[in-house]
N, C-alpha and C positions, 0 to 999 in steps of 0.2 A: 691767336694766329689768324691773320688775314691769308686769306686760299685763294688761289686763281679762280677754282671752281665757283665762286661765291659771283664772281665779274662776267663770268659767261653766260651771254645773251644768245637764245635762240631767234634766230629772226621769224617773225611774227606779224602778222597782217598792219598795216595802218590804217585810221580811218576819213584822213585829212589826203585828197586824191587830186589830181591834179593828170596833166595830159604829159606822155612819157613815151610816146613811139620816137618825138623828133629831140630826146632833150639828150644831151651826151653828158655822160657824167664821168669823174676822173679819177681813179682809188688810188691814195695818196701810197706814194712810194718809199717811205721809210717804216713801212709794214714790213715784221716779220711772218711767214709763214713757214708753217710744221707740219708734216702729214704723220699721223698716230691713226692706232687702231682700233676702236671700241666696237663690242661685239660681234669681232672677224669681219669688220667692214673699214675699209680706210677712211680718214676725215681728215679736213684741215684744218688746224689752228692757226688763227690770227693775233699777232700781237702787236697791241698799240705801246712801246717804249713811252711814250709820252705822258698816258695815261696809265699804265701800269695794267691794262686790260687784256682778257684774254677772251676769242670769240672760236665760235665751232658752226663751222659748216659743211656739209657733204661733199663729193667731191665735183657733182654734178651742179650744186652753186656757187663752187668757186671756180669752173671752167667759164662758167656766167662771168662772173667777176674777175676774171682776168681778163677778158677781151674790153673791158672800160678804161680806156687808155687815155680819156678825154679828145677822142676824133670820131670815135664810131657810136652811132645813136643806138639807143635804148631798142630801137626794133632791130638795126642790123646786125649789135651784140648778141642778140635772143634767134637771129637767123644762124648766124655764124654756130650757133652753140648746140642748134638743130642740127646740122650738118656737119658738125663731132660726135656729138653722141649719141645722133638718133634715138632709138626707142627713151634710151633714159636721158635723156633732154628732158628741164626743169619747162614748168607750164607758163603761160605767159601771167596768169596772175601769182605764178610764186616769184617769178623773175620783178615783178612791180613791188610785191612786199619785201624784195632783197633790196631795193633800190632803195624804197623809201626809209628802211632800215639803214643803210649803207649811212644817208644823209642824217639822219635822226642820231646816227652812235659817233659821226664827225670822222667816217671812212674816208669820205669820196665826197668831192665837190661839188656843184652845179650850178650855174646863173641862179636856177629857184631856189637852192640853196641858201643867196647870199641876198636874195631879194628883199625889203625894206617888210616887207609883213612876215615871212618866215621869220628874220631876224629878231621883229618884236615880238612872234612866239618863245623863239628860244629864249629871249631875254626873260619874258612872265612865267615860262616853266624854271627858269634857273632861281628866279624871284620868288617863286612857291617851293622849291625845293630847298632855298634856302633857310625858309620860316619854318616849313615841315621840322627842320635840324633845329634849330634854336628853341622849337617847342617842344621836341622832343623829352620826355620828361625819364624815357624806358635808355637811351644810348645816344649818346655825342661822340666823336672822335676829335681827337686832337691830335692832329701829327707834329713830331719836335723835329726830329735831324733822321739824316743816315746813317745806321752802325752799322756798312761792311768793312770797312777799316777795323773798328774795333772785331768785328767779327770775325775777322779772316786771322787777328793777332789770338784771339783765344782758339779757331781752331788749329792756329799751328801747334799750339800747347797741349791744346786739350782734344784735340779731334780723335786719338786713341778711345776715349768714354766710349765712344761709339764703334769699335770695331766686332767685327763677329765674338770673339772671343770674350769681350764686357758684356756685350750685350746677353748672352747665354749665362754669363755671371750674375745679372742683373734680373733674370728672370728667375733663375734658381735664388736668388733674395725676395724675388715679389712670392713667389712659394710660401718660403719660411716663413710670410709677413703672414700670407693666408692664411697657413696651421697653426699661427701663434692666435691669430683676432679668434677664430673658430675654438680652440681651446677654450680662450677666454672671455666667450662670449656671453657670458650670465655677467660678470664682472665687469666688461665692458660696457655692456646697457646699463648696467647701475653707476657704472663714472660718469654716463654721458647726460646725466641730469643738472651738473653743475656746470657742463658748457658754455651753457646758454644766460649765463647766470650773469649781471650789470657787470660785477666784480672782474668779470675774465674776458668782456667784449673786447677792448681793447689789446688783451694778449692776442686774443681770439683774429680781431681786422688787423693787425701787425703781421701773424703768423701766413693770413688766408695773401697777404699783399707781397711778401716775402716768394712765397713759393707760386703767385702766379708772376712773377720775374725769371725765376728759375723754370716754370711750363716753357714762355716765351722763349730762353735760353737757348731749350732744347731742340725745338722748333727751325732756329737759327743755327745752330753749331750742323745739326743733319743738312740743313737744307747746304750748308756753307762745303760739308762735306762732302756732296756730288757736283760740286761746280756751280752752285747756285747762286743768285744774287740778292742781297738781301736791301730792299729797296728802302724801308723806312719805319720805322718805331716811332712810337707816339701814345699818348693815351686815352684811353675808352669810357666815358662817364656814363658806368653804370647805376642809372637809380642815383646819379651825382657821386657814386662812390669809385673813384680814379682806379681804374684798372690798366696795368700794361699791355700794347699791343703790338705786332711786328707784323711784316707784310715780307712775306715769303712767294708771292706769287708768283715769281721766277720756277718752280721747280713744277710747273707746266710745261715747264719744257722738256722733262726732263722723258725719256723715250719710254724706260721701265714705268708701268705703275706700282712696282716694287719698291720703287722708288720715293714715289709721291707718299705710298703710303706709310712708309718710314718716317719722312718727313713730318705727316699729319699725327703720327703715334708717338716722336719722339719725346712732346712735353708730359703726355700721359705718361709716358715710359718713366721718367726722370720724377716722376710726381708720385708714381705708384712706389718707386725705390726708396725715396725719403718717406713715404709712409709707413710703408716694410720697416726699415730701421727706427723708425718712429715708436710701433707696433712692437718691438722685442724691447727698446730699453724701456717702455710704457710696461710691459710682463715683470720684466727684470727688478725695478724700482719700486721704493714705498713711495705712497704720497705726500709731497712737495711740489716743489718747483721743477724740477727737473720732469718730475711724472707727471706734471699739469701739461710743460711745456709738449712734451712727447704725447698726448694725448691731442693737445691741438693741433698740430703735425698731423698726427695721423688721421683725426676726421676731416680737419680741411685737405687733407692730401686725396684722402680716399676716396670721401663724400663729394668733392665738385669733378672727381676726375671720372667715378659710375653714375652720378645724377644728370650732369653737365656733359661735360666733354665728351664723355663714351655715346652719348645721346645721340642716336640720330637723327632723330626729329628737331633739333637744333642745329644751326649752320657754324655746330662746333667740330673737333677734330673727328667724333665718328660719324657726322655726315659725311666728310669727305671720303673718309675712308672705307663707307659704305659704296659712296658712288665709284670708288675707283674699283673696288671689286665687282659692282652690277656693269660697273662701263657705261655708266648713265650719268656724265661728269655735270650735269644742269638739272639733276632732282627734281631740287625744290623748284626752279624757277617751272619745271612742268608740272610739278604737283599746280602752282601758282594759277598756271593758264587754265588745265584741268577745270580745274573749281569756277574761274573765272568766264569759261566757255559754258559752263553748264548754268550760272548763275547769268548770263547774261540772253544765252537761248531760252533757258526754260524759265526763268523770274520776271524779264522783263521782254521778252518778246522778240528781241534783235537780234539782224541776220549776225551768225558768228560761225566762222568757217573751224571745224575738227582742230586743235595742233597736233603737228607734225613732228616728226623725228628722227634723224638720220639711221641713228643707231635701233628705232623701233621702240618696242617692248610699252604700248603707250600704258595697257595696264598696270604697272609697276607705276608712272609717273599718278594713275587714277588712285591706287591704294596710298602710295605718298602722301599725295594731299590732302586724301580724307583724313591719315592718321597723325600728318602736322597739324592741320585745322583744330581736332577734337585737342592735343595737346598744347599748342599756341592760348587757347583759351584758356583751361588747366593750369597754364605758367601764368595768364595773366593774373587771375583771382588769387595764384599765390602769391604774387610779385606784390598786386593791394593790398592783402590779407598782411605781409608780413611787412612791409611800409609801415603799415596804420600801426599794427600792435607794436613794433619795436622800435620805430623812429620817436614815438609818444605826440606833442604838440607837431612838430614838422614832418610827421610820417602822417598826420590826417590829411592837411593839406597838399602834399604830393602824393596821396593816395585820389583825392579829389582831382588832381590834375591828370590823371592817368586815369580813372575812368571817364574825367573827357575826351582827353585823346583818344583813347583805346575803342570808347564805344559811342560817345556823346555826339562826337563828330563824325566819324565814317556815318554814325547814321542820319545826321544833320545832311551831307553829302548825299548819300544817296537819295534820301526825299526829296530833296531840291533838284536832283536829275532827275527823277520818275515824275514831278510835276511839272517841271520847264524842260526839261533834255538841253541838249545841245545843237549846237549850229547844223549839226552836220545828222543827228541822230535823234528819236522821239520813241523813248519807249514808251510799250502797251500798258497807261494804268490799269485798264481790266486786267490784263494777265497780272499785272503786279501784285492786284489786291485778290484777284485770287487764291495765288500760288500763297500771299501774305497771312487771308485769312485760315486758309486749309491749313497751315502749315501753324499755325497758331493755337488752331483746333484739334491738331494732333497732338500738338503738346500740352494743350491742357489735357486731351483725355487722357493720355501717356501720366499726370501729374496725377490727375485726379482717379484713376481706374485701375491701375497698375496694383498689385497686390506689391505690399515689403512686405517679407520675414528677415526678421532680423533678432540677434542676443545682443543683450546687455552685458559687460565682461563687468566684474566686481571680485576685489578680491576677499578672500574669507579665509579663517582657520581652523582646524582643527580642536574640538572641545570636549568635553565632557558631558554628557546628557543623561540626567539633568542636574547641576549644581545646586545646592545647596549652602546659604550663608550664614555661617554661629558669627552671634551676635549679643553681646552679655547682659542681661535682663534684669542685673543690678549694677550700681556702680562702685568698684574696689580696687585694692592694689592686689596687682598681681603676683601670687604666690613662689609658684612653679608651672611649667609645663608641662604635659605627658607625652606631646607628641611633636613630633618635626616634620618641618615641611617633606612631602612626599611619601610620608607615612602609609600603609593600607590600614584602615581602621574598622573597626565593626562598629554594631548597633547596641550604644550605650557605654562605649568607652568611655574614659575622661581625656577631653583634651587639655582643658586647664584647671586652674584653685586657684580664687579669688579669694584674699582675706576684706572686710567692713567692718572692723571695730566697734565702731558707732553702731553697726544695726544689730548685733549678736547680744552689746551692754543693751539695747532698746528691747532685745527678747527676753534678755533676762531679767531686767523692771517690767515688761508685762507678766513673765509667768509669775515674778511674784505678789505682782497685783490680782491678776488674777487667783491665787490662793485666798489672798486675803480678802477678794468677793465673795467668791465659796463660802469662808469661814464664816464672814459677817451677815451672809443669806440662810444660814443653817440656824446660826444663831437666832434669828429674827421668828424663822420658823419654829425653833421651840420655843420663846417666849411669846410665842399666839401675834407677834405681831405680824400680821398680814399683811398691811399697806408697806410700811416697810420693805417688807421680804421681794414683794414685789417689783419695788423700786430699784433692790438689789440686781434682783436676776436681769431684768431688764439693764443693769450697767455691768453684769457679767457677761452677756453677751456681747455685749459692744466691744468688752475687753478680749475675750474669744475669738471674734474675727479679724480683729485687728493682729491677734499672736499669729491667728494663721494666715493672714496676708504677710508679715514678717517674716515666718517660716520658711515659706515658699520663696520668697526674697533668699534668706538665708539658703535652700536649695539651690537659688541659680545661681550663687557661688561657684559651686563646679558646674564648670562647659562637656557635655558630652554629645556626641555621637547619636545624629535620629537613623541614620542608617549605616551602611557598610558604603567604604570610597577607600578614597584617596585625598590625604589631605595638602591643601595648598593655603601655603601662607606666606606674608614677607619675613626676611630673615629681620628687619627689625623691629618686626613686632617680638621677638623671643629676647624679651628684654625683662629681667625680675625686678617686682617692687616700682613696674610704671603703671599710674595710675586709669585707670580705664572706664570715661562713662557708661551711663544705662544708654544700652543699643549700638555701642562701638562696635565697628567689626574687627571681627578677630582671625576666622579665616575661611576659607570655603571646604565644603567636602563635593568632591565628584564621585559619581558611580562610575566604576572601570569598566561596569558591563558594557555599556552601549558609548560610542562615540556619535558627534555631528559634526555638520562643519557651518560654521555661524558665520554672516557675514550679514552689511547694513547696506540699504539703498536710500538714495534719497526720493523727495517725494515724486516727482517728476518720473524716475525710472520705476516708483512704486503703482503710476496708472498704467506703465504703460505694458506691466507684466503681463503674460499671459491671463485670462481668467477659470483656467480648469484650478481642479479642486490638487493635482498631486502634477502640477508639469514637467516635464523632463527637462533635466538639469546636465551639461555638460562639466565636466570637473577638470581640470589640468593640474596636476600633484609635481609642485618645483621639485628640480632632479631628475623627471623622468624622459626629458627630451619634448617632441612632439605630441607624446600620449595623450588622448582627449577619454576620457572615462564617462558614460552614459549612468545618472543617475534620478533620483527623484526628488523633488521638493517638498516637506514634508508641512510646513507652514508658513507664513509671515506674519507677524504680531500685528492686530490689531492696530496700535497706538505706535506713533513716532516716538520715540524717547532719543535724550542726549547721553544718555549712560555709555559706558564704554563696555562689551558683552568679552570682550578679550584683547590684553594691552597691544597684542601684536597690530592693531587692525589701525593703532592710535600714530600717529608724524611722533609723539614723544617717543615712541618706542621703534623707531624703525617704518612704519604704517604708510598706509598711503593717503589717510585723515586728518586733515586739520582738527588741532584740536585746543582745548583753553582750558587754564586752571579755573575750577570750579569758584563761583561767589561764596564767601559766608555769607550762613546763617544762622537763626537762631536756635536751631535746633543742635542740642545738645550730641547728637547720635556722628559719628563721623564715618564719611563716606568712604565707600572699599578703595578707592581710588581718589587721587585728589582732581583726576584731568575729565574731559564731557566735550562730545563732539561740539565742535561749532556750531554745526546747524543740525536740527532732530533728525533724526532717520529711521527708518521704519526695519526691525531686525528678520533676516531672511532665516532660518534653520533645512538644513540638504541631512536628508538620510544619507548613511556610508554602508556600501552593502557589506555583509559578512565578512566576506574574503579580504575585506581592505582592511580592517576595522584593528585587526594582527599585527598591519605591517604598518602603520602610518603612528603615528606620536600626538599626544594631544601638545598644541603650537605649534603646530606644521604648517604654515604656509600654503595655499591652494587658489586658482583661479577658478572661479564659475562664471561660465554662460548663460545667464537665466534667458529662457524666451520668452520673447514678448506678443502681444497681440498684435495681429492682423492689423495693416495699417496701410494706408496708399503710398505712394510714392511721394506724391506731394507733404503727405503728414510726416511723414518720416524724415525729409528735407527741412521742414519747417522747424521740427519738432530736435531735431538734432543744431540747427542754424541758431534755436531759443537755447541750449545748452551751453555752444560756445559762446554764446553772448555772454549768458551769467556768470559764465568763467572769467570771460575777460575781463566782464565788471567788478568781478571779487578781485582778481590779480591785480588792476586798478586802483583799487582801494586800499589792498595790503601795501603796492608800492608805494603810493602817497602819505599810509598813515608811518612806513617804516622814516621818509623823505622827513617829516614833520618831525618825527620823534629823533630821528639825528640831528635836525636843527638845533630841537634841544637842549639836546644834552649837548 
């Protein structure tokens, strides 16, 4: 939506001066003029039909400006207006800034007006303003035709949508839309992971371009429905990506701001209602097509119309609608001057006279602008940020173009004024490089001094402490089982029986070998033969050890129990008669005494942990709402490992870990699992106090806040800016290797 409010110009100093006591000037007469009321004070609006503009001025500047009838000079109009309105008579330098305004915005005429050097200004300002647009990399407008024709035929149809009675219907649906998402809000955050996904972009820009047609719509059908005129539709290249837009700024005129601000809410209205109905058949549905489609609906509905539109720090529908309730219909443009008055007094040295304001209240315009500025920024880094990562090769390069425009150049601009100035003006380098390097020095120390405290969120779960893995210490087929998964077991149960054929015949050819040493070493000794006998014993022993390394073999046939648990296994390991190597795992036992909650960090969040010996650990238990649980850290292992400590924590099992199936090797033993994180991580262990330990389930799901150490502001910027790098760079790399391997195949 294009707002009138967005076109109103407060008039404001020039600094190009010229002689204006004898110069008559002429205020062109197919002006309309409005008197409205912003903050229990009357004002006038000016409007240019031609240009589609809409302007505000007191009433005491346009008693000014109605006496310039092109006969009466610049002082006799400014005598005349003394001698109406005495005390509140405009001053003779606000009467010079209305005038040179008047001519600057194409009001009112003058010979100097139309003179051959004014003319070649206009012409080089129109000639920069033209390039400004064509380089624009952030928004372009394209205007196509007029739809009040078409407008005026859909509100004779459709202008009912909007009567009190829909509208109240339509709120009581944005309701229902609320208590549905709010229900469904654990289930929702976990849909909205596949949003974003290459697969669904294109639903995704189809969906988000669809429903800003119907915004615009809404915009038009209201405005159409108070009488308004709907001047012109066109389209808006955002970031090159064609947005519709419609120019409503007829309903400046309109007397209620009841009114206007209908008008400015009606595409949010319309946007929130399809999101609502988005939001219930999205609950209602399995996932498909229809449940995908409904889900993009509703966060394109939801998400541009609370992030965007409702925003009013952007010169979208809730700015206006802010300003029409402050009564402050020119905001931004005072936040604008604000900034620019203080940035121009106090940075560079030059005279800059207060702005002013009919309707007052200038701190409101001071708080404005400090909190568009700190946000305008904000949106910019996001606006690159998400260029660069999602456009891929042509989101670097208009990422690059945008932080020239954005910063490259204003700050090209303004050095080149603070070293040459202008014809007319010369700012103070000392103050400059003053105000430049103070200001530089505060933010380093602010970088550099600043203490962060900040946690690490990681997720973990719930385990048993401390596990123990049976592992078979001979190699057999498997007999029977004793025990099933989730067993309580004691200390020296059997959990299985292993039969070895081959090694039981190998015991039984040794113990009869070993008889028959015996016998032939007895023998030796009663017939006096010594050397012999000795020869013997010496190969009965050998025979001896060996029966009892067999033995022992033959013992580790049956698997049992070094302590009292819980046993945990896979259900396809309870398979009879599968053959099982020496040191295969078979299954684990947990003690049920004690719980923990295990979770992995990588190395990077492992320096930057706290360094106490037991730090306090914040827990969040899924299900429990907002609840944050204060606990302790009880250790972190030494060594990074890629093992997996519990499948939940693993992307194969639900996880939030990339993870890979393990390489063979040579080694005969098979591992408890076949998966291993990607990259090592270092395993954290969190004590669960008492009271929990009852209620909570080993695989329960949990977030921790580990803290971390003391760190500057700057390190923590850096140190967090190094994170998403390596992120992007791994997402990078997954998408190029999955690219390659679909070529492929």
């Amino acid at each position: 939506m294009t707002s009138p409010i967005e076109s109103l110009v407060t008039p404001k100093l020039a600094y190009d001066t010229y002689e204006l006591a004898t110069i008559t000037l002429h205020l062109r007469e197919d002006l309309n003029i409005y008197i409205r009321e912003y903050g229990g004070r009357p004002t006038c609006i000016i409007e240019d039909q031609l240009s589609s503009r809409f302007y505000r001025v007191g009433l005491a500047e346009y008693t000014f400006l109605s006496l310039l009838d092109g006969h009466t000079t610049f002082a006799g109009a400014l005598g005349k207006c003394a001698a109406i309105l005495k005390a509140d008579a405009i001053s003779e330098e606000r009467a010079t800034s209305l005038c040179q305004w008047l001519v600057q915005a194409g009001l009112a005429t003058t010979v100097h007006s139309r003179s051959a050097d004014r003319s070649s200004e206009a012409s080089r300002k129109a000639r920069k303003a033209r390039r400004s647009g064509l380089l624009s990399l952030i928004s372009q407008r394209i205007p196509l035709f007029c739809p009040q024709s078409i407008v005026e035929a859909f509100n004779r149809e459709l202008g009912w949508i909007f009567s009190g009675p829909m509208i109240l219907l339509w709120m009581i649906l944005v309701g229902t839309g609320a208590s549905t998402v709010f229900v469904e809000w654990d289930r929702l955050c976990s849909a909205t992971s596949g949003v974003v996904s290459r697969n669904n972009w294109l639903w995704l820009a189809g969906t988000w371009l669809i429903l800003r047609v119907i915004h615009e719509s809404g915009h038009a059908l209201m405005c159409a429905r108070f009488g308004g005129y709907v001047r012109e539709t066109g389209i808006n290249l955002m970031m090159l990506i064609p947005l519709p837009y419609i120019d409503v700024t007829s309903s400046w005129r309109f007397a209620s701001k009841w009114q206007r601000i209908l008008v400015s809410s009606a595409g949010m209205l319309a946007e929130l209602v399809l999101a609502s109905i988005a939001a219930i058949v999205w609950s209602k549905t399995q996932p498909g097509m229809l449940n995908q489609t409904a889900l993009n609906v509703m966060l394109s509905a939801g998400f541009t119309t609370l992030v965007f539109n409702a925003n009013p720090l952007m010169r979208f529908d809730g700015y206006y609608i802010l300003s029409d309730i402050l009564e402050q219909p020119n905001l931004a443009a005072h936040g604008q001057q604000e900034l620019r008055h203080f940035g121009r007094y106090w940075g560079l040295g030059l005279n800059s006279v207060p702005p002013s304001y009919p309707e007052g209240h200038r701190w409101i315009s001071i708080c404005y602008g400090i909190a568009a500025f700190i946000w305008r920024i904000v949106l910019n880094i996001g606006i690159v940020v998400t260029a660069e990562s999602m456009l891929f090769g042509a989101g670097a390069g208009l990422a690059v173009g945008m932080i020239f425009q954005m910063i490259l150049r204003p700050a090209f601009n303004l050095f080149r004024f603070v070293l040459f100035g202008s014809e007319r003006e010369h700012p103070s380098r000392v103050r400059f490089a003053s105000v430049f390097i103070g200001t530089s020095y505060m933010l380093w120390a602010a970088v550099t001094l600043l203490p962060w405290f900040s946690s690490e969120q990681v997720a973990g779960v719930v385990d048993y402490s401390p596990k123990t893995e049976v592992r078979t210490r001979v190699s057999g087929f498997v007999d029977h089982y004793e025990v099933r998964h989730g067993d309580h077991v004691h200390a020296g149960q059997v959990i299985a029986r292993l039969v070895n054929k081959d090694l039981l015949l190998n015991v039984r050819d040794l113990r009869t070998a070993v008889a028959l040493s015996e016998h032939r070493a007895a023998t030796y000794l009663t017939q006096q033969k010594i050397a012999a006998c000795q020869v013997e014993e010496e190969n009965l022993t050998s025979l001896r050890t060996r029966l009892r390394e067999l033995e022992e073999q033959v013992e580790g046939l049956t698997l049992t129990c070094e302590h009292d648990g819980i046993i945990l296994m896979e259900s396809k390991d309870h398979i009879r008669n599968d053959y099982l190597m020496m040191g295969q795992f078979v299954a684990t036992i947990g003690q049920t005494e004690n719980l923990e909650v295990v979770a992995t960090v990588d190395q990077d969040t492992h320096r930057s942990l706290s360094p106490e010996e037991h730090p306090t650990v914040r827990m969040h238990i899924d299900g429990r709402g907002d609840e944050w649980i204060g606990t302790r850290m009880d250790r972190i292992d030494p060594q990074a490992t890629r093992e997996i400590p519990h499948p939940a924590l693993g992307a194969h099992a639900g996880g939030d870990l990339d993870v890979r199936v393990k390489a063979a090797t040579e080694s005969h033993a098979q591992p408890s699992q076949p998966y291993e994180f990607v990259q090592p991580r270092f395993l954290v262990h969190v004590r669960l106090p008492k009271e929990l330990q009852a209620q909570l389930l080993p695989g329960q799901p949990v977030k921790l806040a580990l803290a971390t150490r003391e760190e500057s502001l700057g390190g923590h910027i850096r140190r967090s800016l190094e994170k998403w790098w390596n992120n992007r760079s791994d997402q990078r790399y997954l998408d190029w290797y999955r690219d390659v391997a679909s070529v492929k195949r």
